[in-house]
C-alpha positions as CSV (number, residue, x, y, z in Angstrom):
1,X,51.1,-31.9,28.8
2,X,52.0,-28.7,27.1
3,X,52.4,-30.2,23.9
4,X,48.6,-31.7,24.0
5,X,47.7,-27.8,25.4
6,X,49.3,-26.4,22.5
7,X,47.9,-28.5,20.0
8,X,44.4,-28.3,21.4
9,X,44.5,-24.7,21.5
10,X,46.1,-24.2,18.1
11,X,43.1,-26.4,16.9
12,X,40.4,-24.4,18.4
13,X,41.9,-21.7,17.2
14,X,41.8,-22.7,13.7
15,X,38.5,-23.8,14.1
16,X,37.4,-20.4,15.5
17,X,39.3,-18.7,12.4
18,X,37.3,-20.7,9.9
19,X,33.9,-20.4,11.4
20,X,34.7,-16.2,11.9
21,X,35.8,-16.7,7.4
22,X,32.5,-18.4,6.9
23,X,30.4,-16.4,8.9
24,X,27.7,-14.5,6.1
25,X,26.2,-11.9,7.3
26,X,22.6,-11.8,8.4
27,X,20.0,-10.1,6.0
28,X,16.6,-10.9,8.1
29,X,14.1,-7.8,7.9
30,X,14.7,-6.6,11.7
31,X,11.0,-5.0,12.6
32,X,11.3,-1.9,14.2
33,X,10.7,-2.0,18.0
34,X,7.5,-0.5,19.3
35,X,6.5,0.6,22.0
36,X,2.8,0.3,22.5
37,X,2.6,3.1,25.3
38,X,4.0,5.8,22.7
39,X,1.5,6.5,20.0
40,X,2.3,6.5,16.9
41,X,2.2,10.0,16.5
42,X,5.4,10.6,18.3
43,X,7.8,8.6,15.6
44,X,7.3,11.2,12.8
45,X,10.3,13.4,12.6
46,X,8.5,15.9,10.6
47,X,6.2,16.7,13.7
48,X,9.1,16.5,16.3
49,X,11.0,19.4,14.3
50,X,8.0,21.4,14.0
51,X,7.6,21.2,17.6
52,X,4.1,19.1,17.8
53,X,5.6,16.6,20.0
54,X,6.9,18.8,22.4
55,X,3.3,20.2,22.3
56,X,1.9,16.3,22.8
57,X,5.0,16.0,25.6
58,X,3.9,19.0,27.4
59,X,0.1,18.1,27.6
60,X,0.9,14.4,28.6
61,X,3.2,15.4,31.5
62,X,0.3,17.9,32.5
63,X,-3.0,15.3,32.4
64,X,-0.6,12.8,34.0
65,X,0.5,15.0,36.7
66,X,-2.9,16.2,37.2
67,X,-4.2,12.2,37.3
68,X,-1.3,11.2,39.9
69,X,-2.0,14.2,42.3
70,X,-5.9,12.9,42.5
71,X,-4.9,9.4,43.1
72,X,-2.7,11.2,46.2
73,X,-5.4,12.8,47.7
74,X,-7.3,9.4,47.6
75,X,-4.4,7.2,49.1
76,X,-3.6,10.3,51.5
77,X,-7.6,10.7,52.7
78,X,-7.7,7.1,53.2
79,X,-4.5,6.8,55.0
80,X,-5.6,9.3,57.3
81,X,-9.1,7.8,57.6
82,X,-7.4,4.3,58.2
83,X,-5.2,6.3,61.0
84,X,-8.5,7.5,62.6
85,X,-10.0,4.4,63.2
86,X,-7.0,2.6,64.3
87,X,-6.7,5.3,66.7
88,X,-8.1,3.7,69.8
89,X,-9.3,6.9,71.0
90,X,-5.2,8.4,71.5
91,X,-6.1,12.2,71.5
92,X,-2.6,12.7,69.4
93,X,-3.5,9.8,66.9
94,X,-6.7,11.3,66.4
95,X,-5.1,14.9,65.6
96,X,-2.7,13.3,63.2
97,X,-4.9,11.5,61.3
98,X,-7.4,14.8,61.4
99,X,-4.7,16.8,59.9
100,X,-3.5,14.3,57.3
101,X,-6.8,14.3,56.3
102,X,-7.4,18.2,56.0
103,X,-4.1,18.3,54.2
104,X,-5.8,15.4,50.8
105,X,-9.1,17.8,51.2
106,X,-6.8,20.9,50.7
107,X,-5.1,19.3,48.4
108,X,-8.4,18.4,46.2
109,X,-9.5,21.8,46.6
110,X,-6.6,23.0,44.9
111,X,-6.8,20.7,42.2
112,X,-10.6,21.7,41.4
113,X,-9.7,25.3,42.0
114,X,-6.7,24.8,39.1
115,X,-9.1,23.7,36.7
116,X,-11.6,26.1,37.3
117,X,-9.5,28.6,37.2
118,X,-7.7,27.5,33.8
119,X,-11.5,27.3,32.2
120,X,-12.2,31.2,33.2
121,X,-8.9,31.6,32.0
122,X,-9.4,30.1,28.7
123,X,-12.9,31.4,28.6
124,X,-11.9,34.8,29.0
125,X,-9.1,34.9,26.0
126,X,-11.1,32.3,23.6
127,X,-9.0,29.4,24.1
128,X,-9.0,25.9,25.6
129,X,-6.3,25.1,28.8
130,X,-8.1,22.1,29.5
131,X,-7.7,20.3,26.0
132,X,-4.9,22.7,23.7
133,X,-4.4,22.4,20.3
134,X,-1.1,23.2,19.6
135,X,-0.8,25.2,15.9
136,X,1.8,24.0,13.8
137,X,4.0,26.2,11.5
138,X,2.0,24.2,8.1
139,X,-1.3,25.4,9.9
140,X,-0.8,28.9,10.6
141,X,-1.8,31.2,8.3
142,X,-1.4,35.1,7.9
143,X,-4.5,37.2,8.0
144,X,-4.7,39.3,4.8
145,X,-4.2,43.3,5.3
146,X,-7.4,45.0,6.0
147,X,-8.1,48.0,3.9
148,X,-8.2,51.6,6.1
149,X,-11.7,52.7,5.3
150,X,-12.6,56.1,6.4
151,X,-11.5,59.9,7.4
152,X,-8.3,60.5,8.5
């Protein structure tokens, strides 16, 4: 029995030896992967030295956390709504749900009252919160020197 275990695995290793010194490698174009929920924007390396992304990154997270916190106060009015009617007329229910629902309408009002108050903001030193453009070291130029004109 050992001699038919020996011979058996001296054979597949042999057999694993040749295939391993045959083996060529493999020269198939690999496509990059991609990610369709990255744009495209975000695989230059030029633009993620010169800090563009992190400009993109930053304005993302914002919108995004902006988008989930209105979709909260939905789901949290609604919950509270749902919490109401299921009540059945329990004086404690009812307060509950009246407070979760006071708590999505705060919570919309601060959401508004951020935006309006990034607009004044941005209205009253000339720039837009709301939609940034982020200046990159190729765009920024220096102003030329303005000549002194006048009596000193």
């Amino acid at each position: 029995m050992k001699k038919h275990l020996s011979k058996l695995s001296a054979s597949l290793l042999a057999s694993g030896a040749g295939l391993l010194a045959a083996a060529q490698p493999v020269l198939a174009a690999i496509e990059p992967i991609r990610n369709d929920a990255v744009p495209p924007n975000l695989t230059n390396y030029e633009e993620a030295k010169s800090g563009v992304t992190f400009a993109y990154y930053l304005v993302f997270m914002w919108r995004s956390l902006i988008f989930i916190g209105g979709l909260l106060v939905i789901v949290y009015f609604i919950m509270g709504a749902f919490e109401w009617i299921t009540a059945q007329g329990e004086a404690g229910k009812i307060s509950a749900a009246r407070n979760k629902m006071t708590g999505a309408i705060t919570g919309f009002i601060v959401l508004a009252a951020m935006f309006v108050i990034l607009e004044f903001l941005g209205s009253l030193f000339g720039f837009n919160l709301l939609n940034p453009s982020i200046p990159t070291p190729g765009e920024a130029s220096i102003p030329a020197a303005v000549p002194i004109t006048g009596n000193l």
